[in-house]
C-alpha positions as CSV (number, residue, x, y, z in Angstrom):
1,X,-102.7,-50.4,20.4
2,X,-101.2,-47.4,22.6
3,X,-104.4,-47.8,24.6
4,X,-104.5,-51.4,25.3
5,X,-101.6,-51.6,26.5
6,X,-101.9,-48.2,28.5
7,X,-104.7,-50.1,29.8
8,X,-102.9,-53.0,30.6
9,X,-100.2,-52.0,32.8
10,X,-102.5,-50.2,34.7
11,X,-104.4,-53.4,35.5
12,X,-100.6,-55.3,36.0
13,X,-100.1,-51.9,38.5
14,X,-103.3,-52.2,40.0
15,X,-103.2,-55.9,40.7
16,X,-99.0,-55.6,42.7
17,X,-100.4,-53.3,44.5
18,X,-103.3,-55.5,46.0
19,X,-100.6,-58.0,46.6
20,X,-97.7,-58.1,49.5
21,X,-94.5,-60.2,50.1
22,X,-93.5,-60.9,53.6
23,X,-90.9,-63.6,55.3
24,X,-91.6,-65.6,58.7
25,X,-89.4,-67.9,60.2
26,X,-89.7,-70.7,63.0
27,X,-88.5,-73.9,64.2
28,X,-89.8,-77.2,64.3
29,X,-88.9,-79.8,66.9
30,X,-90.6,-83.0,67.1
31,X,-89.7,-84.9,69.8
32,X,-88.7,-88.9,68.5
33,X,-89.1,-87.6,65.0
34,X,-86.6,-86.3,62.6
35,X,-87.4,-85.1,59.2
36,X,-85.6,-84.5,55.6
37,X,-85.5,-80.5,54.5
38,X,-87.5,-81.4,51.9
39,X,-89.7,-82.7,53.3
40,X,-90.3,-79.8,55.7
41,X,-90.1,-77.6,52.8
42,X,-92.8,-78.9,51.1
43,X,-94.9,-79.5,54.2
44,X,-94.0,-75.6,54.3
45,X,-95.6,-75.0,50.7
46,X,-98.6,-77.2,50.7
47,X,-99.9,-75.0,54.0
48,X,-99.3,-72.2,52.6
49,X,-100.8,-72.8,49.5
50,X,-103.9,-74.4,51.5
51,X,-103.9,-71.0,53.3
52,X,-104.2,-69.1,49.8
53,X,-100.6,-67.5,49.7
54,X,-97.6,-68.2,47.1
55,X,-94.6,-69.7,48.4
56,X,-92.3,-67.7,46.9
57,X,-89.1,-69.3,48.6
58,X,-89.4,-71.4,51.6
59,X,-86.2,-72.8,53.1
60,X,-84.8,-74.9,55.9
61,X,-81.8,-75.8,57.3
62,X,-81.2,-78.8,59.9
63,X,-83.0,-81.6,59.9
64,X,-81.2,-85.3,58.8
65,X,-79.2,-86.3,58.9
66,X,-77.9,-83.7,61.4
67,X,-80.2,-82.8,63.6
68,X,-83.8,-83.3,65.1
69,X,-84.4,-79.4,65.0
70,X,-85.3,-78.0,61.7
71,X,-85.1,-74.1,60.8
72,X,-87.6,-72.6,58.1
73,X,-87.3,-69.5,56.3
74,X,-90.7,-69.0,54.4
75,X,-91.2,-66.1,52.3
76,X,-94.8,-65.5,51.3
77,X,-96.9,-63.8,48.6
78,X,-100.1,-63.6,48.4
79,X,-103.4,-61.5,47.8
80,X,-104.5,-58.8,50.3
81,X,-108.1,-58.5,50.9
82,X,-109.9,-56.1,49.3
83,X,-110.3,-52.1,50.4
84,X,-114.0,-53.5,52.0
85,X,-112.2,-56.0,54.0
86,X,-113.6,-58.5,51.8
87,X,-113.2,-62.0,53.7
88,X,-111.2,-63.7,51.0
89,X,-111.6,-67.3,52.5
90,X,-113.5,-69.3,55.0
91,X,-110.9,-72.4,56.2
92,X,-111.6,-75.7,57.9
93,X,-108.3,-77.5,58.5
94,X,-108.5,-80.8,60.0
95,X,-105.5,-82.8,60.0
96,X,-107.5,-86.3,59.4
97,X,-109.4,-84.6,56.1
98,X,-107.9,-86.2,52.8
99,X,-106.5,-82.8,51.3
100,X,-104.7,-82.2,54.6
101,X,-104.0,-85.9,55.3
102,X,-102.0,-85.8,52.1
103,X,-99.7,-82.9,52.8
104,X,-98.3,-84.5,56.0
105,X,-98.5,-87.4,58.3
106,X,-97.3,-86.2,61.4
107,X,-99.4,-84.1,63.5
108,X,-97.0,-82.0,65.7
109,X,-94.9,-81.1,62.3
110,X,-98.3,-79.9,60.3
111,X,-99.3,-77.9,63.5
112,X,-96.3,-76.5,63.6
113,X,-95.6,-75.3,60.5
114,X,-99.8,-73.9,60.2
115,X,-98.4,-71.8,63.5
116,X,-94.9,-71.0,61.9
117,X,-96.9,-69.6,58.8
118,X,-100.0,-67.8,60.2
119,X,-98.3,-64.8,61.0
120,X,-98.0,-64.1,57.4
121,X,-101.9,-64.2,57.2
122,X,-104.5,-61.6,58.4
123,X,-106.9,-64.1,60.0
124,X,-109.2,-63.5,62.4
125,X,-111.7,-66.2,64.7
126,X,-108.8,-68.6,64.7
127,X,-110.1,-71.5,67.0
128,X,-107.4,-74.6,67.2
129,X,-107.4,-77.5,69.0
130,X,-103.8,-79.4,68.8
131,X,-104.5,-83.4,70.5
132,X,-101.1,-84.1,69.0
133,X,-98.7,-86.1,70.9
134,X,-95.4,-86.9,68.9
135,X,-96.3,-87.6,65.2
136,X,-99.8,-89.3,66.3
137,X,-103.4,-87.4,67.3
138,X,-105.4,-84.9,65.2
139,X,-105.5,-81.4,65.1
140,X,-107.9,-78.8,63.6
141,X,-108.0,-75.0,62.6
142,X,-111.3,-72.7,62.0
143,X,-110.1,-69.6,60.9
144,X,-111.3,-66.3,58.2
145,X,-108.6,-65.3,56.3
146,X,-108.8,-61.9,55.4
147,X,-105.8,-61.3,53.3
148,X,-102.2,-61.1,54.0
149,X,-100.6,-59.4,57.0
């Protein structure tokens, strides 16, 4: 019994240490639109999550019915890759693809909340093209994630 559970908080050890917590925070004005913190918020989650993090807390202040500028506090957990540098995920975000078109749809706001957020992220070959104007347009992400920054 001693052993097993020796055995087990080395692997509960072993696996905090592969993670990391870290908090970003930006803004997001839209001009002509204004947005609930709620909504943000979960905007806020849904990318991250798409990204392969946890939201562990992702907050905002602004927004209606005060104001058109919305402030996000996101703090993030999530898996750091692996001592190879093990690419944990390939990602194709295009704001017109179903999963994507479900979390949002406004373009400027999911644009920028994927920029507010990838900071948090070790990615690498990040290639974007934003053809938002206002809420309308498309945009798309290639990027490697390789674990969390």
């Amino acid at each position: 019994m001693k052993k097993m559970l020796a055995t087990l908080a080395i692997i509960a050890l072993s696996f905090s240490a592969s993670a990391k917590e870290t908090t970003v925070k930006f803004s997001v004005f839209v001009f002509n639109s204004y947005f609930s913190c709620d909504y943000v918020e979960d905007v806020t989650t849904d990318y991250i999550e798409a990204l392969g993090g946890v939201a562990v807390d992702v907050d905002c202040r602004g927004g209606l019915p005060y104001e058109q500028w919305t402030r996000v506090t996101a703090t993030i957990d999530s898996a750091s890759a692996d001592e190879d540098n093990t690419v944990l995920n390939t990602l194709n975000i295009d704001s017109r693809r179903r999963p994507y078109r479900r979390i949002t749809d406004n373009c400027s706001l999911g644009a920028k909340v994927i920029e507010g957020i990838l900071p948090a992220f070790d990615v690498t070959n990040v290639k974007k093209r934003n053809g938002c104007y206002n809420g309308q347009g498309r945009f798309t992400y290639d990027m490697t994630v390789r674990g969390y920054n």
